[in-house]
C-alpha positions in Angstrom: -13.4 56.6 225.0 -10.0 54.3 224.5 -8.4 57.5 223.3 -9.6 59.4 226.3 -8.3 56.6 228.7 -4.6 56.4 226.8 -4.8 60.3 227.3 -5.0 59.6 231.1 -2.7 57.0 231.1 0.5 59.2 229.3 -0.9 62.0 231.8 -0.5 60.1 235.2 2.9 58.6 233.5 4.5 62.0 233.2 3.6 63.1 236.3 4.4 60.1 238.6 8.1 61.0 236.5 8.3 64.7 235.9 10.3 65.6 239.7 13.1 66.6 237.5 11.4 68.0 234.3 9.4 70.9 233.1 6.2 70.3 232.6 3.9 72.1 229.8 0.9 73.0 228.4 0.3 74.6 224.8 -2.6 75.7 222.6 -2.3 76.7 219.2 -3.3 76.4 215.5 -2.3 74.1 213.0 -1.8 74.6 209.1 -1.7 71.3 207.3 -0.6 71.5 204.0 -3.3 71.2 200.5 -5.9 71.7 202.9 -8.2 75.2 203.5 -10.7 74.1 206.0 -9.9 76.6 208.6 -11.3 75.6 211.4 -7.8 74.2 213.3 -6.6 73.8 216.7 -4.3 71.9 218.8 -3.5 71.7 222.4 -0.1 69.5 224.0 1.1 68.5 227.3 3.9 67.1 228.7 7.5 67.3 230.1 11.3 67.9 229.4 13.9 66.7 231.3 17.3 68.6 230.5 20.8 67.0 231.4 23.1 70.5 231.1 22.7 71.3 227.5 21.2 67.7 226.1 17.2 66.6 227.1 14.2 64.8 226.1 10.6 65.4 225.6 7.1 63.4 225.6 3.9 64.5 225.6 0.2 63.8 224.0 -0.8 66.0 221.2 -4.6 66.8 220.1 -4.9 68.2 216.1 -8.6 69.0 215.6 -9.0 70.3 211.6 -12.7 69.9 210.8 -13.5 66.7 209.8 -10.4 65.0 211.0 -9.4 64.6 214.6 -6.9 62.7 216.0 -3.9 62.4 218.8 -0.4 61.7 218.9 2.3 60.4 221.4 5.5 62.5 220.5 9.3 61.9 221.8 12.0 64.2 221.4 15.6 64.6 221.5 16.2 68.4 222.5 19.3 70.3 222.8 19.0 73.9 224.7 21.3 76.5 222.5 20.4 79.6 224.9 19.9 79.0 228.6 19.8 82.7 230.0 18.3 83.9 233.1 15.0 85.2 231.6 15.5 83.4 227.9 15.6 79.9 227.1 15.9 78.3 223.5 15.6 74.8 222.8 15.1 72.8 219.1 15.2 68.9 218.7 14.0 66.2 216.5 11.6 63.6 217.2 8.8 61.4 216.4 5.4 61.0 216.6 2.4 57.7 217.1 -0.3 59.0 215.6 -3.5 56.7 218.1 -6.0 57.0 215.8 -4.3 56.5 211.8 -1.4 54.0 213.7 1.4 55.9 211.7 4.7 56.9 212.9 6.4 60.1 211.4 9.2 62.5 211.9 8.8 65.9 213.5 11.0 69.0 214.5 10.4 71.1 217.4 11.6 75.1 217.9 11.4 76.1 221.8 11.1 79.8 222.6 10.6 80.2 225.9 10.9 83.6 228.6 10.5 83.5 232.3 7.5 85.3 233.8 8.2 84.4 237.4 10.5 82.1 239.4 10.2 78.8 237.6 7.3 80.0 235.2 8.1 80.7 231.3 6.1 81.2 228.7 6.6 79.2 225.8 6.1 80.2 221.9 6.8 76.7 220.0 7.3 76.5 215.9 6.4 72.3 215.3 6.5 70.5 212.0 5.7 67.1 211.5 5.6 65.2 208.5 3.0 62.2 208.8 0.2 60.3 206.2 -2.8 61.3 206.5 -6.1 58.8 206.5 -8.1 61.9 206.2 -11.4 62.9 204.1 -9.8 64.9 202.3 -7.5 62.6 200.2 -4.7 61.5 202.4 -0.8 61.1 202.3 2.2 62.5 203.6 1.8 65.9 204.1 3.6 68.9 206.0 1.6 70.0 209.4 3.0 72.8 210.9 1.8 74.0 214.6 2.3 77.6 216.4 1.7 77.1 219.6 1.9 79.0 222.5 1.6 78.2 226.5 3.5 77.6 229.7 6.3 75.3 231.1 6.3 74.8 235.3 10.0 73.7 236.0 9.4 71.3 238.7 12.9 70.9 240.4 14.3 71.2 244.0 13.9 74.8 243.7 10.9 74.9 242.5 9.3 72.7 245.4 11.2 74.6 247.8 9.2 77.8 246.6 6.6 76.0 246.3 6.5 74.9 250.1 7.1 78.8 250.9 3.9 79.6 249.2 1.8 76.9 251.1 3.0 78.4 254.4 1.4 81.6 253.9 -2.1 80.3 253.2 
């Protein structure tokens, strides 16, 4: 339940900041490494907030892998190498708080991302992080890398401006 409630908490922080940002959602798998239980998944949400070519990112991670659950606050440093039209690619380093094992660790972040629709992309994300694991299985620092895939709202001027369009017609 304290987990839940710190969930909430990042949530309602993000948005009550995220005027400027992009907001996101991914699911995907996860492969940690020395372990073959299957069973993964992982899900992330958050925001990033670009200045030009130089940004940030937060959000809350989930990592389910049977018999070990846990969630993680992460912050990033991004830069965006491609910012076309239709194409966007980002990369950055970061770190990550791990709520459940109290662990902090280093972690990269790819970005692939391709506009459906005026300020909707979908994203495609390559993560790595390298943190200790408490788990059943044995434990320490291992390699966990993520593919995840999802969507980013920008959530700008324009955007509520279209947005305020839409509204009028319903």
């Amino acid at each position: 339940m304290k987990t839940i409630k710190y969930i909430l908490l990042a949530i309602a922080c993000l948005l009550s900041i995220s005027m400027g940002a992009q907001l996101h959602m991914n699911v995907g798998v996860v492969d940690i490494q020395d372990r073959m239980d299957g069973s993964t998944i992982s899900w992330d949400v958050g925001y990033t907030q670009f200045f030009d070519r130089v940004g940030f990112g937060a959000n809350v991670r989930y990592t389910g892998v049977m018999g070990d659950n846990y969630y993680t606050a992460e912050l990033n440093l991004k830069q965006r190498v491609i910012n076309e039209e239709v194409y966007r690619f980002d990369w950055g380093l970061g770190i990550g708080y791990n709520f459940d094992d109290y662990d902090v660790h280093p972690l990269a972040t790819v970005r692939n991302s391709i506009r459906i629709d005026e300020g909707t992309w979908i994203n495609i994300d390559f993560d790595n992080a390298y943190r200790q694991s408490k788990d059943f299985n044995g434990g320490g620092w291992r390699f966990e890398t993520y593919l995840m895939f999802g969507i980013s709202l920008d959530v700008t001027r324009v955007g509520q401006r279209n947005l305020k369009k839409i509204k009028r017609f319903y």
